[in-house]
mmCIF file of the C-alpha atoms, coordinates in Angstrom:
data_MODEL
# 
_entry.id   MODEL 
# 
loop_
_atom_site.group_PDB 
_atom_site.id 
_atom_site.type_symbol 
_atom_site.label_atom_id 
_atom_site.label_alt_id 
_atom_site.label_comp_id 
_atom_site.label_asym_id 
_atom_site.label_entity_id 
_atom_site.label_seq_id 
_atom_site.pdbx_PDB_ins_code 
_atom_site.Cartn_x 
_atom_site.Cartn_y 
_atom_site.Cartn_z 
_atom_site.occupancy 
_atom_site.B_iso_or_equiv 
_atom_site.pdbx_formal_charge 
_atom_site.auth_seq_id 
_atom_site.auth_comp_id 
_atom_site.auth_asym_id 
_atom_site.auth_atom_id 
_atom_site.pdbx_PDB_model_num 
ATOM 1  C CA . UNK A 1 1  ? -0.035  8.979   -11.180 1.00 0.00 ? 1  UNK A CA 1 
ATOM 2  C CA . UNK A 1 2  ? 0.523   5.149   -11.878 1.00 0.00 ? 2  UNK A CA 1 
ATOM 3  C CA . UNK A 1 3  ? 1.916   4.711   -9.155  1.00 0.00 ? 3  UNK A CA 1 
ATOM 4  C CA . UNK A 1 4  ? -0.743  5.759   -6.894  1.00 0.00 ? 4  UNK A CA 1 
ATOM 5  C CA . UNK A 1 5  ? -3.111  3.607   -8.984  1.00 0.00 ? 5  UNK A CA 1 
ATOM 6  C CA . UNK A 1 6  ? -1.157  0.566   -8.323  1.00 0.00 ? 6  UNK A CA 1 
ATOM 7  C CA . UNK A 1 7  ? -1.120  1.200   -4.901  1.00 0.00 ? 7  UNK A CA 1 
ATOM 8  C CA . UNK A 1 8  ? -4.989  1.688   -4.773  1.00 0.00 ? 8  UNK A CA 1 
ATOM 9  C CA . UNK A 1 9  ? -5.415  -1.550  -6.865  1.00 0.00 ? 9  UNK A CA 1 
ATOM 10 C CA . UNK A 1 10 ? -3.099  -3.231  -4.480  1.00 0.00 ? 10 UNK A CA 1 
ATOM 11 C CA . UNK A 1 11 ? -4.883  -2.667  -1.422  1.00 0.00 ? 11 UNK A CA 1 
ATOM 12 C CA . UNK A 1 12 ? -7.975  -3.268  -2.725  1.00 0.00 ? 12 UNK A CA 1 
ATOM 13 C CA . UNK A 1 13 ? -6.620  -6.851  -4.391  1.00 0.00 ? 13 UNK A CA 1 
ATOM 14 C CA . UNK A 1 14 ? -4.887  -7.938  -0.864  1.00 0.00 ? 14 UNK A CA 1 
ATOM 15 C CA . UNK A 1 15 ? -8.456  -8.615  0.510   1.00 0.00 ? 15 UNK A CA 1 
ATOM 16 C CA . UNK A 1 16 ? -9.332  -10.887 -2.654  1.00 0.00 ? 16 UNK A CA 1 
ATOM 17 C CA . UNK A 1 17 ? -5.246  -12.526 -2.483  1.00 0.00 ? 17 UNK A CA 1 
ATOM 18 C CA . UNK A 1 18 ? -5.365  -13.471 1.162   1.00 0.00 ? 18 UNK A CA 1 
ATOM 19 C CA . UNK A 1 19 ? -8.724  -15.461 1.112   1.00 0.00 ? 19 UNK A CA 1 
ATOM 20 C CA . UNK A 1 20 ? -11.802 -14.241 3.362   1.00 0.00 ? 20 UNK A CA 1 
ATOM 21 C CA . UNK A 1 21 ? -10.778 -14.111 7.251   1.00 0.00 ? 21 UNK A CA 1 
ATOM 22 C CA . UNK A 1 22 ? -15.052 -15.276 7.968   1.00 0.00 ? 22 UNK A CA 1 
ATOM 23 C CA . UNK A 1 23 ? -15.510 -18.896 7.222   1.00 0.00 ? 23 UNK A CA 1 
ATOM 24 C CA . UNK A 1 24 ? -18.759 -19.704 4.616   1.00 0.00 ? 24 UNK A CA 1 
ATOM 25 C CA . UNK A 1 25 ? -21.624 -21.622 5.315   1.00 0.00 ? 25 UNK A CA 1 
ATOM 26 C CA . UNK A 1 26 ? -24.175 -22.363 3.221   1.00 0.00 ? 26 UNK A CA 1 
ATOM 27 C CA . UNK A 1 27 ? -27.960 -22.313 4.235   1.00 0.00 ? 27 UNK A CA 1 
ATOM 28 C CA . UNK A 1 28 ? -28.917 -26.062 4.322   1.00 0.00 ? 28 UNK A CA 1 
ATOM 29 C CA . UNK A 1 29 ? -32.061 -27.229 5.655   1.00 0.00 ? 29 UNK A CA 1 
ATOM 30 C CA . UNK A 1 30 ? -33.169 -30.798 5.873   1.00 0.00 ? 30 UNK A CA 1 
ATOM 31 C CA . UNK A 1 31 ? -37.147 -30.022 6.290   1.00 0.00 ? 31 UNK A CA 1 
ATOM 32 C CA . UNK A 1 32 ? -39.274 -31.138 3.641   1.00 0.00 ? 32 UNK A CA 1 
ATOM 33 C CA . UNK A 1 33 ? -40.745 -28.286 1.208   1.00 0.00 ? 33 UNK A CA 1 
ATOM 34 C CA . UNK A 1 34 ? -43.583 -26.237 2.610   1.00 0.00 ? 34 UNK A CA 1 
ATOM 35 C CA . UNK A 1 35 ? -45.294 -26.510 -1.022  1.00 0.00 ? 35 UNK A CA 1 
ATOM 36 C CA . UNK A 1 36 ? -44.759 -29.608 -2.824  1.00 0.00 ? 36 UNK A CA 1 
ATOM 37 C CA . UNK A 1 37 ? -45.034 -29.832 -6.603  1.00 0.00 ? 37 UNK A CA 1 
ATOM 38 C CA . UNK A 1 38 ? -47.351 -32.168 -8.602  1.00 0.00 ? 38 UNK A CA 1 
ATOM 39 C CA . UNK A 1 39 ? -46.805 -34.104 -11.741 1.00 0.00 ? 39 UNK A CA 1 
ATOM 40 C CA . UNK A 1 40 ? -48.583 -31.809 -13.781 1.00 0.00 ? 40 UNK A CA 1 
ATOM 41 C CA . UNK A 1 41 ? -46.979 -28.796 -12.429 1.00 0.00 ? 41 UNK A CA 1 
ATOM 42 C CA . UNK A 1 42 ? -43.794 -30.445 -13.266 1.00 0.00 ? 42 UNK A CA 1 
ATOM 43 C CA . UNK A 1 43 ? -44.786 -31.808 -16.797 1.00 0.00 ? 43 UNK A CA 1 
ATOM 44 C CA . UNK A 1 44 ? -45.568 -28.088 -17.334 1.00 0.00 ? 44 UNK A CA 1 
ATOM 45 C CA . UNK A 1 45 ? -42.716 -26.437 -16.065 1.00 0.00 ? 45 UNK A CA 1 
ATOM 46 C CA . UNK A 1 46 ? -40.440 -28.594 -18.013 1.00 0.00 ? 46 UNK A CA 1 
ATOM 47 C CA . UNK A 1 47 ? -42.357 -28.622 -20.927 1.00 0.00 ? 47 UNK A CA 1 
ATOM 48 C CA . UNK A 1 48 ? -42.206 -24.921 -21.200 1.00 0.00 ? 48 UNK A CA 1 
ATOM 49 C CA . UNK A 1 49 ? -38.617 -24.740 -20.177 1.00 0.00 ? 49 UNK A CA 1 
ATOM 50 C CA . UNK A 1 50 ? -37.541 -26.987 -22.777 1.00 0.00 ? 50 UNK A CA 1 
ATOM 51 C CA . UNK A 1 51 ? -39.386 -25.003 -25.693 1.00 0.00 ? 51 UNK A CA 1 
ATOM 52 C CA . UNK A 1 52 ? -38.264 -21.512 -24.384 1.00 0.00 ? 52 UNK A CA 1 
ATOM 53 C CA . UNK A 1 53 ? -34.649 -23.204 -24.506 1.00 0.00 ? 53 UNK A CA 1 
ATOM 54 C CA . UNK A 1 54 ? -35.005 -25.232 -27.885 1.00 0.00 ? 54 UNK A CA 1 
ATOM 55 C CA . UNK A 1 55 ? -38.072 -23.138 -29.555 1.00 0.00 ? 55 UNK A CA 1 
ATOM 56 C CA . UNK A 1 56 ? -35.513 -20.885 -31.010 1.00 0.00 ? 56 UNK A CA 1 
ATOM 57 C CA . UNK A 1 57 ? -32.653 -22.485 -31.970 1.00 0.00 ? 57 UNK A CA 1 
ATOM 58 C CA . UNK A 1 58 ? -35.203 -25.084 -33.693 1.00 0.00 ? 58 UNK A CA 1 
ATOM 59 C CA . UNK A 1 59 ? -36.891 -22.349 -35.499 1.00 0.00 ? 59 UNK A CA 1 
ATOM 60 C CA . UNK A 1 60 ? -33.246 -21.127 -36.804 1.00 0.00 ? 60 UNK A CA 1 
ATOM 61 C CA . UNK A 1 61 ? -32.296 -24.473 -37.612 1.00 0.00 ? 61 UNK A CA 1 
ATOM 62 C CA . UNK A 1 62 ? -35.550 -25.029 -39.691 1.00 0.00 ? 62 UNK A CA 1 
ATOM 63 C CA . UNK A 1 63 ? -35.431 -21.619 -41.754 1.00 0.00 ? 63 UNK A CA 1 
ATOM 64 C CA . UNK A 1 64 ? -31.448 -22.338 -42.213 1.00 0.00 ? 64 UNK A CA 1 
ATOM 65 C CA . UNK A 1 65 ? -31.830 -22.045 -46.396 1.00 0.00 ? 65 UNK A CA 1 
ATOM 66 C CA . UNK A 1 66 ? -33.825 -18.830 -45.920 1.00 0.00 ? 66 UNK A CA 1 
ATOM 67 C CA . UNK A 1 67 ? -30.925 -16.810 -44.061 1.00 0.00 ? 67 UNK A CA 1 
ATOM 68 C CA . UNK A 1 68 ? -28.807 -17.996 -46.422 1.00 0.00 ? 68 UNK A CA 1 
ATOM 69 C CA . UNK A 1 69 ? -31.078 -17.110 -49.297 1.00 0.00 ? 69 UNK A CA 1 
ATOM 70 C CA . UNK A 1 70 ? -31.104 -13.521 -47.644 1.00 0.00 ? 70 UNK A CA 1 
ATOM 71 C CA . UNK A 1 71 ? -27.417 -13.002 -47.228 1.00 0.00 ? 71 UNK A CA 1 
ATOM 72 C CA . UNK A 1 72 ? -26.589 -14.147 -50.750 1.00 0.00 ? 72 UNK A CA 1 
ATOM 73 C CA . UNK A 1 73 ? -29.407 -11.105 -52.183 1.00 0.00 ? 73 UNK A CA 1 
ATOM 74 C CA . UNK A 1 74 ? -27.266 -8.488  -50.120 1.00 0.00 ? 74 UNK A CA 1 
# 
């Protein structure tokens, strides 16, 4: 039974081994953006970004001595 497992595993690795046979391209264009973004949608968008990423961890590091508090009590 192994045996036929490591067969099946081996043909479906040689694909992955041997590299793809179609060369990649990526999708580049070099025409400006149909809709162009203002400074205030920008200020915006990374304003809200930055809170969703930092609004949490800040709120863990400001209530730090009150999960502590609650592990000791357990």
């Amino acid at each position: 039974m192994s045996g036929i497992l490591r067969g099946i595993a081996r043909v479906r690795a040689a694909p992955v081994l041997r590299g793809s046979a179609i060369p990649q391209r990526a999708n580049i264009t070099t025409r400006p953006a149909k809709d162009t973004f203002g400074p205030v949608e920008t200020v915006v968008g990374l304003t809200m970004f930055s809170l969703t990423i930092l609004g949490p961890s800040g709120w863990v590091l400001a209530n730090l001595e009150n999960y502590k508090k609650k592990d000791a009590a357990e």
